[in-house]
C-alpha positions in Angstrom: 14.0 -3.3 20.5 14.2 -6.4 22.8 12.3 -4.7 25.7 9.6 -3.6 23.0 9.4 -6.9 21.7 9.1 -8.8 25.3 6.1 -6.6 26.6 4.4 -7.3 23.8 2.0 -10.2 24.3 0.9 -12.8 21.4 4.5 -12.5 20.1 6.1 -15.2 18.1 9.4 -13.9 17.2 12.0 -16.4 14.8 13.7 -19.2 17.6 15.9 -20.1 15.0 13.5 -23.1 13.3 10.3 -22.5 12.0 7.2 -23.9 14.1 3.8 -23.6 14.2 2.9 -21.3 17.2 1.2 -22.7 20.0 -2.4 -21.4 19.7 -4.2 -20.1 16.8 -5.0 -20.5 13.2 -4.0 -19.8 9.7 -6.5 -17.5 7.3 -8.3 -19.7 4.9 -9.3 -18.8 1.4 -12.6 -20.5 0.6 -12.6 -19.2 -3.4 -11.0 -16.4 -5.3 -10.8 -13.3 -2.4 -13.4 -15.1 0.1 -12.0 -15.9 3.8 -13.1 -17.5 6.4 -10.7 -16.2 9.5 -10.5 -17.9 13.0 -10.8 -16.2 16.1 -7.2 -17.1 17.4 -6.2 -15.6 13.8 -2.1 -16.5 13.2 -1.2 -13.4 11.3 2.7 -13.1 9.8 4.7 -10.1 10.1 8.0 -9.1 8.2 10.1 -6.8 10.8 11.4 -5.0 7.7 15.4 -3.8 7.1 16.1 0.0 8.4 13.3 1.8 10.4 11.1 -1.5 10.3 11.0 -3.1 13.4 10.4 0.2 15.1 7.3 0.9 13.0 6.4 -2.7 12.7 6.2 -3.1 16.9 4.7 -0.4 17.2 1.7 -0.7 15.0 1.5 -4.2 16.5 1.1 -2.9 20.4 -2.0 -0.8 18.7 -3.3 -3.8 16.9 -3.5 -5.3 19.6 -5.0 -3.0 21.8 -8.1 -2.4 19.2 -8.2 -6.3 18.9 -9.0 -6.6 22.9 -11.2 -3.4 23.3 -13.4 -4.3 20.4 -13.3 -7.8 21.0 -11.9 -8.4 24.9 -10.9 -12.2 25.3 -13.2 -13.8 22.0 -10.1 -12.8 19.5 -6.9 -12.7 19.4 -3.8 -12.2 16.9 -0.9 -14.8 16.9 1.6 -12.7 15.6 4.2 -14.6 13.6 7.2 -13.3 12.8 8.9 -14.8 9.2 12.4 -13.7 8.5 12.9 -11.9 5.5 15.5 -9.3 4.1 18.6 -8.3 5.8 17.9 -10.1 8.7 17.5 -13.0 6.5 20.6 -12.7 5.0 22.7 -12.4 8.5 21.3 -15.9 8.7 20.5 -17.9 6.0 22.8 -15.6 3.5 19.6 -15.0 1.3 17.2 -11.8 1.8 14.5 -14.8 0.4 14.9 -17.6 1.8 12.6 -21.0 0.5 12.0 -21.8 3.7 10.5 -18.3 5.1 8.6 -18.7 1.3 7.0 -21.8 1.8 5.7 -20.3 5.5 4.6 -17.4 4.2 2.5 -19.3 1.4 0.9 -21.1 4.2 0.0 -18.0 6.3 -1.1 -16.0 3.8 -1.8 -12.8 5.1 0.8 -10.9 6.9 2.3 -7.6 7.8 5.0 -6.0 5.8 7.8 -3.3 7.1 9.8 -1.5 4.7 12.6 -3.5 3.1 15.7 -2.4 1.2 15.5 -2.2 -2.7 18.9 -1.4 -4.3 19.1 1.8 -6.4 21.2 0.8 -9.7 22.2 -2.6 -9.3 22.2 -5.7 -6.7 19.5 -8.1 -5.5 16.0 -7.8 -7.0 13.1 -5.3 -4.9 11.9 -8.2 -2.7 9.0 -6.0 -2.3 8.2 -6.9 -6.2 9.1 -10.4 -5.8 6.5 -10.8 -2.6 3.4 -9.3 -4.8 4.1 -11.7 -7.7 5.2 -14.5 -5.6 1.5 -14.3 -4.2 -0.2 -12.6 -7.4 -0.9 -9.7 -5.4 -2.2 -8.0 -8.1 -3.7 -5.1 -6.4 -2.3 -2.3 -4.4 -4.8 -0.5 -2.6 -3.8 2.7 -1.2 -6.0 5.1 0.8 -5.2 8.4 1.2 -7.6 10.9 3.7 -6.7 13.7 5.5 -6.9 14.0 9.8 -7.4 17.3 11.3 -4.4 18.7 12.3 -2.1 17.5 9.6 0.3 19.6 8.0 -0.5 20.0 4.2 0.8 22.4 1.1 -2.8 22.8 -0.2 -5.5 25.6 0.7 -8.1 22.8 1.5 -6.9 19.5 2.4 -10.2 18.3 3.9 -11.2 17.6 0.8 -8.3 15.0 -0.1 -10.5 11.5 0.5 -8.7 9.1 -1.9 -8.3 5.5 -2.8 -5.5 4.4 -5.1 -5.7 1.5 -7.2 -2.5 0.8 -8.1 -1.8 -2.4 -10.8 0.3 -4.4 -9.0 2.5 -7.2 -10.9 3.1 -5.4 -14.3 4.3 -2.7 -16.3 8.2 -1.5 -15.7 8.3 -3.5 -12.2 8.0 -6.4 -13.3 12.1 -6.0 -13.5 12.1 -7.8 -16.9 15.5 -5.6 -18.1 19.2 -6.1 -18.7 22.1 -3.6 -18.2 23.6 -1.9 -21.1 26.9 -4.2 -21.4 25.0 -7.9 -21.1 25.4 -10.5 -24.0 21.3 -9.9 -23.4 20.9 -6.4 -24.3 23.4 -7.1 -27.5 21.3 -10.4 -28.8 18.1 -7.6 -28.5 19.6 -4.4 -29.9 21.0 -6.9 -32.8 17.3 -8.7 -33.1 15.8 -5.4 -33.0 17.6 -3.4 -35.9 17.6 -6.7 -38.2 13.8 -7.6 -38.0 12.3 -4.4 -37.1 14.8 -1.5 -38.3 15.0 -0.1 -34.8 18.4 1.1 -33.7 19.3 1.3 -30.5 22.5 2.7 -28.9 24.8 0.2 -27.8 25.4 1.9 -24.6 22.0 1.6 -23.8 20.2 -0.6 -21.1 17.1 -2.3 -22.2 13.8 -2.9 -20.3 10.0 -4.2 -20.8 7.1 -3.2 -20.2 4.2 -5.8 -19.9 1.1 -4.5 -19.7 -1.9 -7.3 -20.1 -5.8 -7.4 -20.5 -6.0 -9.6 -18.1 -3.8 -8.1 -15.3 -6.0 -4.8 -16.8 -9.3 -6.0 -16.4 -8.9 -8.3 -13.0 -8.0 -4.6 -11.0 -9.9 -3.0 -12.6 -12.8 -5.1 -11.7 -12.1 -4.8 -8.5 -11.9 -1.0 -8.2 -15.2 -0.2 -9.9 -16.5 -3.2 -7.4 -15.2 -0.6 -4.3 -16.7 2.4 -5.8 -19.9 0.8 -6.0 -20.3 -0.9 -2.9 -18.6 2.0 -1.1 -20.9 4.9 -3.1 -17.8 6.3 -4.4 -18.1 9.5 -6.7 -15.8 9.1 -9.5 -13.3 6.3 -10.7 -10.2 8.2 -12.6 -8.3 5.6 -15.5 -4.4 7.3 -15.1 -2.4 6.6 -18.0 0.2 7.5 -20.5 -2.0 6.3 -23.3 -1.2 9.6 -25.8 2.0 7.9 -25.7 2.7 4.3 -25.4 -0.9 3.5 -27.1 -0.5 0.0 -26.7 0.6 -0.5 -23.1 -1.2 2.2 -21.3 -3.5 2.8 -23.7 -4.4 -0.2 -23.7 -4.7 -0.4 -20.0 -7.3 2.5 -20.5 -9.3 0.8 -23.1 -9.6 -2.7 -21.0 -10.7 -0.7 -17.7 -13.6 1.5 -19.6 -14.1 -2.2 -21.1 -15.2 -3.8 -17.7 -17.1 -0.7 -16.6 -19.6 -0.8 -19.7 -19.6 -4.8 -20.1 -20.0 -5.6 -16.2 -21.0 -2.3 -14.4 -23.2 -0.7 -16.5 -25.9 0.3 -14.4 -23.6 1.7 -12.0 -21.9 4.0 -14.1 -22.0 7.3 -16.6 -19.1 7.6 -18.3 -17.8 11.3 -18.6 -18.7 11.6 -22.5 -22.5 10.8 -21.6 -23.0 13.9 -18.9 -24.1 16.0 -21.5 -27.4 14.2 -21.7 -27.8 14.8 -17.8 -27.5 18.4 -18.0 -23.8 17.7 -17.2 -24.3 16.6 -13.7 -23.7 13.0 -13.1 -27.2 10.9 -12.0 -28.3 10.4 -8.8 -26.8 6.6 -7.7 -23.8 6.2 -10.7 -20.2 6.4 -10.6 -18.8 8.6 -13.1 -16.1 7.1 -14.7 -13.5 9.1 -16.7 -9.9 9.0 -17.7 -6.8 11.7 -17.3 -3.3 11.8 -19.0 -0.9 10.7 -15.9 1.3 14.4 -15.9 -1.9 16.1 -16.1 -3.1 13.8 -13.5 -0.2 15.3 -11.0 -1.7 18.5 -11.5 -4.6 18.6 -11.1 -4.3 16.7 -7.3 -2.8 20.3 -6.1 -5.3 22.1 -8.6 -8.9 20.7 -8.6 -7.6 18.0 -5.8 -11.6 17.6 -4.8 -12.6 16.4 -7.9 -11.0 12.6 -7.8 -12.2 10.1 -5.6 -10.9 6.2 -6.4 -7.9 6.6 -9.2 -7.1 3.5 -11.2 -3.3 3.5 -12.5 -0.2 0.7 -14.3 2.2 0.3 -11.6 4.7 2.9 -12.6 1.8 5.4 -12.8 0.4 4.3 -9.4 3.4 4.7 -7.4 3.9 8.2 -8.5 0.4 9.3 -8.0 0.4 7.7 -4.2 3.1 9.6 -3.2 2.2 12.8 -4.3 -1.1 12.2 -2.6 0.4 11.4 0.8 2.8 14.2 0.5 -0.9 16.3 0.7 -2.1 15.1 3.8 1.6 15.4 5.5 3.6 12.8 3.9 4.3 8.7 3.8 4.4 8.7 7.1 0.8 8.6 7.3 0.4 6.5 3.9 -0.8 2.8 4.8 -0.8 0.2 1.7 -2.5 -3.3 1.1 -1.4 -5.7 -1.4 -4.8 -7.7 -2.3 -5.0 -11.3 -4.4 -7.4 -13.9 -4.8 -5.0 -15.7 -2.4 -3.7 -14.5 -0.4 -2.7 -10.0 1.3 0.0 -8.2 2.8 0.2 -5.1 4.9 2.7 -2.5 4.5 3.8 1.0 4.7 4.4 3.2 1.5 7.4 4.8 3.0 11.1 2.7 2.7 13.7 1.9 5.5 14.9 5.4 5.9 18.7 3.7 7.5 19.7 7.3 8.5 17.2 7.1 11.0 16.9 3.3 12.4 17.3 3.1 16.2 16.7 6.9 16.9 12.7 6.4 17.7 12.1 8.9 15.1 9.9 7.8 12.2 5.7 7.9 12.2 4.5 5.0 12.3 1.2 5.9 11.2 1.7 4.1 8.1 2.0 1.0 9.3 -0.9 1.1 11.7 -3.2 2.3 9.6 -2.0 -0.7 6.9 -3.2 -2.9 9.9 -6.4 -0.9 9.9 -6.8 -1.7 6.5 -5.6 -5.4 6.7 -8.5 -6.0 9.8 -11.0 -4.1 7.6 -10.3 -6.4 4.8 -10.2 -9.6 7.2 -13.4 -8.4 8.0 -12.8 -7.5 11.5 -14.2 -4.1 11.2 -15.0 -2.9 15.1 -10.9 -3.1 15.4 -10.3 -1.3 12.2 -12.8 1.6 12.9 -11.1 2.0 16.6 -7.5 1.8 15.1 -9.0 4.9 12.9 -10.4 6.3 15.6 -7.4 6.5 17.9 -5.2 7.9 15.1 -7.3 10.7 14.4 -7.6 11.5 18.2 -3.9 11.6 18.4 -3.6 14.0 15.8 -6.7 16.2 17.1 -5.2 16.3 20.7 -1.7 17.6 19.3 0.3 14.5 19.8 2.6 14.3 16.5 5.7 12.9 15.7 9.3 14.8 14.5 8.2 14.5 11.0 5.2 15.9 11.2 6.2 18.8 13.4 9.1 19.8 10.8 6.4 20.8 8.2 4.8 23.7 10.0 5.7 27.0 10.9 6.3 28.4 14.2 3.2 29.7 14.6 1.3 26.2 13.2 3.6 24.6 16.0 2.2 26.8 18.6 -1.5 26.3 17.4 -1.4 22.3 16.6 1.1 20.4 18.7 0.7 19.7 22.3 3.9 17.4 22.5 6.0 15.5 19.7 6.6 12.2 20.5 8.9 9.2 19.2 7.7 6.1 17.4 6.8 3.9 20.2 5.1 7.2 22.6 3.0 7.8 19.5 2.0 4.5 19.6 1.4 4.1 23.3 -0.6 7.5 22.8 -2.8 5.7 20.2 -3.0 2.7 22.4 -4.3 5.2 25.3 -7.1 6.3 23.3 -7.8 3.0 22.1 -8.5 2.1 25.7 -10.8 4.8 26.7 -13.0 5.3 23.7 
């Protein structure tokens, strides 16, 4: 990883102190989501716990190879590196330390790798504590489908999706204590005496806050994508036949926006009858579905959603399923949006078993730095990024992961030569250069 990291140029890797690199500048945020981004951008990265400074280098090499093609010497990323997770804690015995906080809040934008969440117990997802450290309120995950891809469905070239996925709320915002706490006691005891509700005493307790506000800011700005993107349809996932005043709620304040604010961009589903059940020429249909019906009908009637609007808990279920149709989270990219401030990352985690083998896609994490230039506005990079994915995928160059999903005879068809992380990479990087 040392090597990697040497031959890659703009590179500011941790010294051991925290200073400003030599050249560039930071992002700055002019108002609410507007940015005014320097040439010489300084962009942060994470190299993430696991698998994540394979996957992070790599996208990084191709990153920098669309910067220079679309740009050649007028731009440049300053790549930054901030020390975060287990790294972090080898040395500064803190997975979060304040002072890789306070540089990260003057950066601003930055690339993500996976990181470790514990499963049952330990330190907090730091993953959660980044979005609401920042108010990244909006997780914005696209999901399309590149020839060649392996996928369970008859027709996956029909899977063109982007998940809006509420980002600071509902059951992650980790507001919950474990079964035995004086905590869970003082609110088993508080809830039988002033509300009759009895609740096992070997049971762990946990809230879910679901707000108008947090409702109503993402889902302003999905219906605002839809629009200016000419979208088809914006889907409201929820639970709402069930907890009616969480995600019921979070239904009611979406459809709330869309006929206060967007109304002559939209139909809403009830209306089509009047338009002979087609929606009208120019308007986003906007309708609603019951989250477990919402799983099946991806694998069922996959081409009918477009831009899906979900609570947290919903979201991250629904984004994973997509990916798994267009060959998994290896290809799943993911941007954390505020009015302050984004972050890059991967969908997929730190898969340990396979750190240091140059195994893992690293798709995912390109692509989230296709999405981070697109949103930076630095869309002649973005589009090449794209560009030289899909070409990598068309020309048979795939990685183990991939590969493992088809059969023999898909293997003989589709796959010219499986690669490790940083060979994919350099194969994107190739086709960069000559398009």
């Amino acid at each position: 990883m040392e090597k990697i990291k040497r031959d890659i140029p703009n590179l500011v890797p941790y010294s051991g102190k925290y200073v400003d690199p030599p050249e560039g500048d930071y992002v700055k945020y002019v108002g609410p989501g507007v940015v005014q981004v320097p040439d010489k951008v300084v962009i942060g990265y994470i190299e993430g716990d696991g698998i994540g400074p394979e996957v992070a280098y790599a996208a990084i090499k191709v990153a920098n190879a669309a910067v220079e093609k679309a740009y050649g010497k007028s731009k440049k990323v300053i790549w930054y590196e901030i020390v975060v997770g287990e790294k972090a804690e080898k040395l500064f015995g803190n997975r979060l330390p304040d002072q890789s906080v306070e540089v990260l809040k003057k950066i601003r934008v930055f690339l993500k790798a996976p990181l470790e969440t514990p499963v049952g117990g330990g330190f907090r997802s730091i993953n959660v504590t980044l979005r609401q450290l920042f108010d990244l309120y909006a997780n914005i995950r696209p999901v399309k489908y590149f020839p060649g891809l392996p996928s369970p469905i008859k027709r996956p070239e029909v899977v063109d999706l982007v998940i809006f996925r509420e980002n600071t709320e509902d059951v992650y915002a980790g507001i919950e204590w474990p079964y035995n706490s004086a905590e869970a006691a003082k609110l088993r005891e508080f809830l039988r005496k002033e509300f009759g509700i009895n609740i096992r005493d070997d049971a762990g307790i946990g809230i879910k806050p679901i707000s108008k506000f947090g409702t109503q800011r993402i889902a302003r700005l999905a219906l605002k994508f839809a629009v200016e993107n000419k979208r088809r349809v914006v889907t409201v996932m929820h639970k709402g036949n069930i907890q009616k005043y969480t995600e019921g709620a979070f239904k009611e304040w979406a459809f709330e926006v869309a006929r206060n604010e967007f109304r002559n961009y939209v139909v809403f589903e009830d209306e089509l009858a009047q338009y002979g059940g087609k929606v009208p020429e120019g308007k986003v249909l906007v309708n609603d579905r019951i989250a477990d019906n919402m799983l099946q009908q991806l694998l069922t009637r996959t081409g009918e959603y477009d831009v899906i609007l979900a609570p947290n808990l919903n979201g991250d279920y629904v984004s994973d399923e997509a990916a798994g149709l267009v060959g998994g989270l290896g290809v799943a990219p993911g941007l954390d949006v505020g009015d302050w401030g984004m972050m890059a990352e991967p969908v997929h985690g730190t898969a340990p078993k396979y750190r240091g083998k140059n195994y893992v896609n690293p798709t995912a994490t390109i692509l989230a730095l296709e999405l981070l230039f697109r949103f930076l506005g630095w869309r002649e990079a973005a589009n090449l990024i794209l560009r030289g994915v899909e070409t990598a995928y068309r020309e048979g160059y795939f990685t183990g992961d991939l590969a493992r999903q088809m059969d023999e005879e898909e293997r003989r068809q589709r796959v010219k030569e499986i690669l490790g992380t940083q060979e994919f990479a350099d194969k994107v990087v190739e086709f960069i250069k000559k398009s």
